[in-house]
Structures are given as structure tokens and as C-alpha cells.
N, C-alpha and C positions, 0 to 999 in steps of 0.2 A: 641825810642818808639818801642816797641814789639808790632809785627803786626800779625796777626790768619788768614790764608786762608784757605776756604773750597772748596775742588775743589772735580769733580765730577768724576776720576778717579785714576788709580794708576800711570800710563804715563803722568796727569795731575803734580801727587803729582811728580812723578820722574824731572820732565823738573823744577821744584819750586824748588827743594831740591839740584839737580845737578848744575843748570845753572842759575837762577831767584836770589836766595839769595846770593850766592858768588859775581854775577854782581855787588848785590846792597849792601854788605857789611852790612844788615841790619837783625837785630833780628826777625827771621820769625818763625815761625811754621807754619806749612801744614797736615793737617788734609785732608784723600780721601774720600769719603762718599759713593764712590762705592767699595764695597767687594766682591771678586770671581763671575766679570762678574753682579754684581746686581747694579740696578740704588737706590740708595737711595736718591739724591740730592734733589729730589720732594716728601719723606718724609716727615712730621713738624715731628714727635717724633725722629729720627732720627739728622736732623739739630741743633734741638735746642739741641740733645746731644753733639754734634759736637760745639756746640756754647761756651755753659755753660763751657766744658769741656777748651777750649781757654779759656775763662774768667779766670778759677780756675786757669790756668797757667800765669796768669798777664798778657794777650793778652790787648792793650791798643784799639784795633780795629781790629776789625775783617771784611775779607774780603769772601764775600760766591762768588764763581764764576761759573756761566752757561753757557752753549754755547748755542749759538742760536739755534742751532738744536739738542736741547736734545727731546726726542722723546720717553720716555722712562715711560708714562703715558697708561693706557688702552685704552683712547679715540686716542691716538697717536697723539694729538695736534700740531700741528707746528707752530711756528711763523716766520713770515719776518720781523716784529719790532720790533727794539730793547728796544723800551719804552714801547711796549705794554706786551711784554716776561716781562719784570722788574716788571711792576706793578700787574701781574696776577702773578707772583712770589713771590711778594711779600704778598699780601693777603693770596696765599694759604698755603704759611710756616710761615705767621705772622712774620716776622722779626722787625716790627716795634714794639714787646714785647723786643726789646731790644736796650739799648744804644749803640749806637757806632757802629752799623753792617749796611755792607754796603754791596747792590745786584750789581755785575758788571755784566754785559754780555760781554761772548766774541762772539766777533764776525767771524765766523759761529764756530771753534771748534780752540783749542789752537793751533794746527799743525798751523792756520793762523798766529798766533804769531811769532813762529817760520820761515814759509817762510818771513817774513817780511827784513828777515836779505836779501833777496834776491828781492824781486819785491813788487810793493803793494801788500798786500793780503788780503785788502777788499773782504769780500766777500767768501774766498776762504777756502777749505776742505781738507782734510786728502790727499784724490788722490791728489792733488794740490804738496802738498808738496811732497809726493813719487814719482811722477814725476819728481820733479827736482832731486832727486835723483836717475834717471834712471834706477831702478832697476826693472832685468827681471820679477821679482815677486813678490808677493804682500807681503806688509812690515807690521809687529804687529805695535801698536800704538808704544809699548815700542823698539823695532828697530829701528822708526822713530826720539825718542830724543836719542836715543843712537848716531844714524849718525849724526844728527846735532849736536850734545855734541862734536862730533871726527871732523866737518867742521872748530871748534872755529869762527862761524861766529857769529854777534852780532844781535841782535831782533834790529829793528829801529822803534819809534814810531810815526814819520812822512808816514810810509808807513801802518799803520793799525789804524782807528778809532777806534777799540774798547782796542788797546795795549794804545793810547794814553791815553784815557779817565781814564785806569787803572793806568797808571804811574802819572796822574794829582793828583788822588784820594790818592796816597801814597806820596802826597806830592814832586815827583821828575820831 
């Protein structure tokens, strides 16, 4: 089954593209919804371009993914739940105009995926992970999958509820 994620930046797309799909040996495309620094995830004419556009490519399901702390709206909105971010997410890009797309949230931003390979990371952000790679300075999102790409460590989805719920949804 060829599967369609829309994730919300280019470090997102890079960590899917480099490290996500070869894992899983499986027909992906990845679509970023953020270009040059711009949030577009919280778009609807935007997404449902990003949608349609998967579809025309024979995406059999499409996956849109958020991070809890996307924040990237005028009102600068936040959420703490993950059910409540899903369903105000969903309303406001209508994804339920279309078959087969499905709203993940990750839980709090994919860098927590990524540490997973290492401690629980419920819960846990970008410093979180630059942290554990000790580094005197501060790391671009895109350095941050580069290092973990070069650890060959593996994402574990007994240590992050929201990796798990992802990898339930693709079936694995």
C-alpha cells in the first residue's frame, strides 16, 4: 500500500525520507507543508493541496502529522491534548472532505521520536534530544536528524505514545 505523509517541516520530511521509509521498506511519499521557514500545516488551501496532490500519485492513505506544539497560528494557540489538537485540527483544515486521511499528532515535536531510540520521550522537545547529544551549541532541527541518522540508533515505540499510535495506524 503506498502511503502519503504530510508533515510540517523540511527536518520533518528529511528524518521520513532518510530514516522512516528505508526502516519500513514501505511505499511512502512525504510531502513538507512548511517552505522557507513558513508554517503552512494550519492552512486548509494549502493541505488539501498537499492531499489531492498524494491522491493523484496513488497514495492509498494519507497521513497529515502535527506536533503538539505547533504554534504557528496568530492567536499562538497551544494545546496539552492530544485529542483536543486532533479534533480542532481537524475541523479547521476539514480533512474529513476526504477519504482515507488521517490527523496523527506527535507528541510534543518529532525530535521526541527520534530520542525514543534512547529513553522515553513522552512528552519531550527538540533541547531534549540536543541534549543527549552534548552538543556545546545549539543544533538546527536539520543537524539534529543528521546526528541521529550517523547514531544508527532505532526509534522504539514502546517508549513514545504518540510513535506508537503512528506505527498502529500504518498498520505495523
Amino acid at each position: 500500500m503506498k502511503v502519503g505523509l504530510i508533515v510540517e517541516g523540511d527536518s520533518d520530511k528529511e528524518f521520513f525520507e532518510k530514516y522512516f521509509k528505508p526502516q519500513l521498506k514501505r511505499d511512502m511519499l512525504v510531502v513538507s507543508s512548511g517552505r522557507s521557514k513558513s508554517c503552512r500545516i494550519l492552512n486548509k488551501v494549502a493541505v488539501h493541496k498537499d492531499i489531492k496532490a498524494l491522491m493523484a500519485k496513488k497514495c492509498e492513505h494519507i497521513f497529515v502529522l502535527v506536533d503538539l506544539d505547533t504554534k504557528c497560528e496568530t492567536s499562538q494557540r497551544q494545546f496539552t491534548c492530544i485529542i483536543k489538537l486532533k479534533e480542532w485540527y481537524r475541523k479547521k483544515i476539514d480533512t474529513d472532505a476526504f477519504e482515507n486521511v488521517t490527523v496523527a499528532v506527535v507528541s510534543k515535536e518529532i525530535e521526541a521520536w527520534m530520542l525514543s531510540a534512547w529513553e522515553n520521550s513522552n512528552g519531550k522537545v527538540k533541547k531534549d534530544l540536543e541534549r543527549k547529544f552534548n552538543s556545546k551549541k545549539s543544533l538546527s532541527e536539520k543537524e539534529m536528524v543528521k546526528r541521529f541518522l550517523g547514531s544508527r540508533k532505532h526509534i522504539d515505540c514502546t517508549k513514545n505514545d504518540s510513535l506508537a499510535y503512528f506505527m498502529s495506524k500504518l498498520g505495523l
